[in-house]
Phi, psi and omega in degrees: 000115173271141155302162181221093174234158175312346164297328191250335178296131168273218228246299159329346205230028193260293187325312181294331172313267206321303162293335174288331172275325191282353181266352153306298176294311204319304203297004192267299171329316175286323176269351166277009171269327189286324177273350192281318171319327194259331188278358175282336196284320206267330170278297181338299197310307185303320147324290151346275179346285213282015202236329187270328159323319165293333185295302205282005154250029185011077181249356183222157171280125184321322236261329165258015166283296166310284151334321189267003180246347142273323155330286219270012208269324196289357184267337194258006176259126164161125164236028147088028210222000000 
């Protein structure tokens, strides 16, 4: 029974090495992008949360309420405009 380590494959078998890994980084990519996305969506909302709690015991004003959720809206778009 032979091993199969990268020392010994042969010419048939680089493309395929080669395509599997590259589809390897993608799917990794793609999914550290899908969590870095939810967890960006989930400090937003909590944030949200905490600025209307100041609003409804009223140490903050709608009105800087406002305001500081539009200041962060233009950092969440994007193509940066």
């Amino acid at each position: 029974m032979d091993l199969i380590s990268l020392a010994n494959i042969d010419g048939d078998m680089v493309p395929i090495v080669a395509i599997v890994g590259g589809l390897s980084v993608a799917i990794v990519a793609i999914i550290g992008k899908a969590i870095s996305g939810m967890q960006r969506t989930k400090q937003r909302e909590e944030s949200r949360r905490e600025i209307a709690a100041y609003i409804a015991e009223g140490s903050m004003t709608p009105e800087d309420g406002k305001a500081i959720l539009q200041a962060g809206a233009k950092d969440d778009r994007k193509c940066g405009l």
